[in-house]
C-alpha positions, -999 to +999 in steps of 0.1 A: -814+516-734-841+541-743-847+579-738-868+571-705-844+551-692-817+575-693-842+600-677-846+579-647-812+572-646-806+609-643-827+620-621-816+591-595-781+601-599-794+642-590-814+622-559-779+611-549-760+645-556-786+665-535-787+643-507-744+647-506-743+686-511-774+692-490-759+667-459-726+677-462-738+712-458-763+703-427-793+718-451-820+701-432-851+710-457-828+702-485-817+666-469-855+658-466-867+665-496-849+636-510-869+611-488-901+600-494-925+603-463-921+570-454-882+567-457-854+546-439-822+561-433-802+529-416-768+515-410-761+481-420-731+460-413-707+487-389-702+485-353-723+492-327-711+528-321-723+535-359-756+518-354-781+541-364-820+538-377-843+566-388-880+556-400-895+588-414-888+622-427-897+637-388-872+614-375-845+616-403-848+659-402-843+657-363-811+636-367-801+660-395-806+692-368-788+673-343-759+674-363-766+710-375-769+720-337-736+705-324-720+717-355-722+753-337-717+739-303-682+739-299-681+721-267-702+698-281-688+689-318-700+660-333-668+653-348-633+671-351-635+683-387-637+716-398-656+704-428-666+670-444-672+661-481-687+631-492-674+620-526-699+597-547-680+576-572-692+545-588-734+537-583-749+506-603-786+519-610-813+492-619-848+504-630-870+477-610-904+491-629-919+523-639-922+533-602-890+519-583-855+514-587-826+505-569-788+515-564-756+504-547-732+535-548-698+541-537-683+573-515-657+587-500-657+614-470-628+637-472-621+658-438-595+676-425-570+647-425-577+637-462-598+608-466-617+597-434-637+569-440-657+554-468-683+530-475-714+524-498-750+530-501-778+503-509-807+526-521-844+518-528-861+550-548-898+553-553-911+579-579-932+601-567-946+623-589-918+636-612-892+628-587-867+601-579-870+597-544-850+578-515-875+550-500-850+536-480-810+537-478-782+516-462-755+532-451-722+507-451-691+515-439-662+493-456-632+521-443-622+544-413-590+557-408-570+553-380-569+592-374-608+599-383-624+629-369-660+609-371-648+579-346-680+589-322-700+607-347-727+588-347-729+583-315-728+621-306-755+623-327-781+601-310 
């Protein structure tokens, strides 16, 4: 592994780490500027009431206000939790070429109750410039507890 490698490796890993703090914080500028303008934000493999698929940064920011906006709705929470943070443990990074990469990283969201639900991402990232960008990311969910505060989440979200 050389110097350049490690760089990329890097700055995909603070790609991943902004995308968390800035989501589980409902920062929508933040949460876009992960995306490239062209990005897919998608659910893959979950049930219907978790189905979700965003094609842009328009499209991916509005779903990110939604949540901001029933956030301070309390007749209209998305979810029960007070607060949610999304815990990224093991991500497999493989440079594809000078330009693209891709990742397959675990997390865990912690609410209220503890741990809620948990799952992986399957990430394509484009470099754009300097940056390690999200082209397009899968959103699985392999976990939900019985007592989750997320059960309709995503479909309050819609």
């Amino acid at each position: 592994m050389n110097i350049e490698e490690l760089l990329t490796r890097e700055s995909i890993r603070q790609t991943i780490t902004r995308y968390t703090m800035a989501g589980d914080r409902l920062r929508v500028q933040e949460f876009l500027e992960v995306f490239t303008a062209d990005a897919i934000l998608e659910s893959e493999e979950v049930g219907a009431s978790d189905t979700f698929l965003y094609q842009g940064k328009k499209e991916i920011g509005a779903w990110l206000q939604r949540w901001r906006d029933l956030a301070t709705e309390p007749s209209a929470l998305a979810t029960q939790a007070t607060f949610v943070r999304h815990h990224i443990s093991t991500s497999d990074i493989v440079i594809v070429d000078a330009d693209s990469a891709k990742a397959r990283t675990y997390w865990t969201a912690y609410t209220d109750i503890g741990p809620d639900h948990c799952g992986y991402y399957v990430d394509s990232f484009q470099k754009v410039k300097d940056q390690w960008l999200i082209q397009h990311r899968k959103v699985r969910l392999d976990w939900r507890s019985p007592n989750s505060l997320f059960t309709m989440a995503i479909n309050n979200t819609r």
